[in-house]
C-alpha positions in Angstrom: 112.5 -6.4 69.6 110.3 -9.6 69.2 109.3 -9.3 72.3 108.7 -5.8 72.6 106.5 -5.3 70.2 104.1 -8.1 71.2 103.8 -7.1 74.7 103.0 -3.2 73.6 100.1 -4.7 71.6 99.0 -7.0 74.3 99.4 -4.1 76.5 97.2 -1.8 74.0 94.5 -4.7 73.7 94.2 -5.2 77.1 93.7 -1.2 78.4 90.1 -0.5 80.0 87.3 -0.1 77.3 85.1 3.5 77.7 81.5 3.5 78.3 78.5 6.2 78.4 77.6 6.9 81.6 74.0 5.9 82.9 71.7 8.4 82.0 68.6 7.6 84.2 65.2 9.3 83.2 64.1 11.4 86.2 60.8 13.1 87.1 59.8 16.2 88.6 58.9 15.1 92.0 55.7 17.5 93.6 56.3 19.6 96.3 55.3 18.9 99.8 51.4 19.7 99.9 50.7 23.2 101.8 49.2 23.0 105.6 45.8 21.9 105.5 43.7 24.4 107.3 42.1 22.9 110.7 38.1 23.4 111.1 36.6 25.9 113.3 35.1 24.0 116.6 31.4 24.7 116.0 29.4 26.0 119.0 26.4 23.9 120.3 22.9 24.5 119.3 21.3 27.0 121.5 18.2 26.0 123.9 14.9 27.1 123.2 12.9 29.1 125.6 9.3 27.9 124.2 8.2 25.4 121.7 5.2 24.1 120.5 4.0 22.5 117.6 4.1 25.1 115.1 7.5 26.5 116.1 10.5 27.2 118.9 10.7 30.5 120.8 14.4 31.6 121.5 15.9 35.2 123.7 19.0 36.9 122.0 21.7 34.7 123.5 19.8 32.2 121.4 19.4 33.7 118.4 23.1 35.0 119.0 24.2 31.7 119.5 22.7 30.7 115.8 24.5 33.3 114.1 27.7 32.4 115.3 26.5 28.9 114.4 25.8 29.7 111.2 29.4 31.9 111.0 31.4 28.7 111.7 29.5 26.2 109.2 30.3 28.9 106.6 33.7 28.9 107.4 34.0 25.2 107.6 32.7 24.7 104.7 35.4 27.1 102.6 38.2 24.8 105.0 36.3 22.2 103.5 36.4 23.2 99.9 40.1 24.4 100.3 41.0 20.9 101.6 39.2 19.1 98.9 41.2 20.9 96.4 44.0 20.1 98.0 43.3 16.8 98.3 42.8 16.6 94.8 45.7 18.2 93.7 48.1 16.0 95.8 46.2 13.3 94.5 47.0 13.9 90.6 50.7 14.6 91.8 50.7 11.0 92.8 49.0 9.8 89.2 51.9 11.7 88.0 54.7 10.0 90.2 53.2 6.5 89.5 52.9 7.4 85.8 56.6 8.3 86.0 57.8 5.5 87.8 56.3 3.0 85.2 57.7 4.7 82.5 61.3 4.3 84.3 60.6 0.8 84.3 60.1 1.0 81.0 63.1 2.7 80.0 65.2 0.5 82.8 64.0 -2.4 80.3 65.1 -1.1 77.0 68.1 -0.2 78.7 68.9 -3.3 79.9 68.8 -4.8 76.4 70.7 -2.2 75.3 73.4 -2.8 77.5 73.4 -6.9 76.9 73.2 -5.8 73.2 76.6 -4.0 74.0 77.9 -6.3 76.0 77.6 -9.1 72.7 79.0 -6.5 70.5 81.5 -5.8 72.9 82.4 -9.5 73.4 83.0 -10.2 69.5 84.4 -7.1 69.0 87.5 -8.3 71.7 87.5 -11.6 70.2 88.0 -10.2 66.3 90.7 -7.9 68.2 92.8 -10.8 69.9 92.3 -12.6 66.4 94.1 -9.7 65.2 96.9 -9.8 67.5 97.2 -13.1 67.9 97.8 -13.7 63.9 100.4 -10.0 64.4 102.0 -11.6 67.1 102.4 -15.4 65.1 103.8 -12.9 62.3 106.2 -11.4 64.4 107.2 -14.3 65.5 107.7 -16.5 62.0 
């Protein structure tokens, strides 16, 4: 009987100990930044007929020529603007990663001294509980 109750309390002390899982801090991570819109190919400047001094002379397929000219600087210029915007914005997304990932390391630190706080807790804790069984077990046995 002896011997039956020490080895149910050495079998009790001895059972796996629980533990919260890991709870890691995550971060909303951005989504892949939208197509980037290509720029227009811009048509070469037309040829003047005449020039002089004061000015340059030019027939409609010249002056044609400048308007569609004119059409696809406008144009590139709103690509550009889009682009720059979305440049920006993807580029305070990754502020916001990088700010996130050093407050992870952060958090990975406290938690590591957390967890060697718990492991010393932990460690005395089984050492006061084999105290315990060892003086239950030298009762039993006197």
């Amino acid at each position: 009987m002896k011997q039956l109750a020490v080895f149910l309390i050495l079998g009790v002390s001895l059972t796996g100990c629980s533990s919260t899982p890991l709870e890691l801090p995550s971060c909303e991570v951005p989504a892949p930044m939208g197509e980037v819109a290509a720029l227009q190919a811009v048509p070469d400047m037309p040829v003047e007929i005449a020039s002089n001094e004061a000015g340059a002379t030019f027939d409609l397929e010249g002056l044609l020529q400048f308007q569609r000219l004119r059409e696809a600087s406008l144009s590139n210029k709103e690509v550009g603007d889009l682009n720059a915007a979305a440049l920006q914005a993807r580029n305070e997304e990754v502020n916001a990663l990088i700010e996130c990932v050093r407050y992870q390391n952060v958090w990975m630190e406290v938690r590591e001294d957390m967890l060697e706080q718990e492991r010393n807790a932990h460690q005395i804790d089984n050492l006061w509980h084999r105290g315990v069984i060892a003086l239950g077990v030298i009762a039993v046995a006197l």
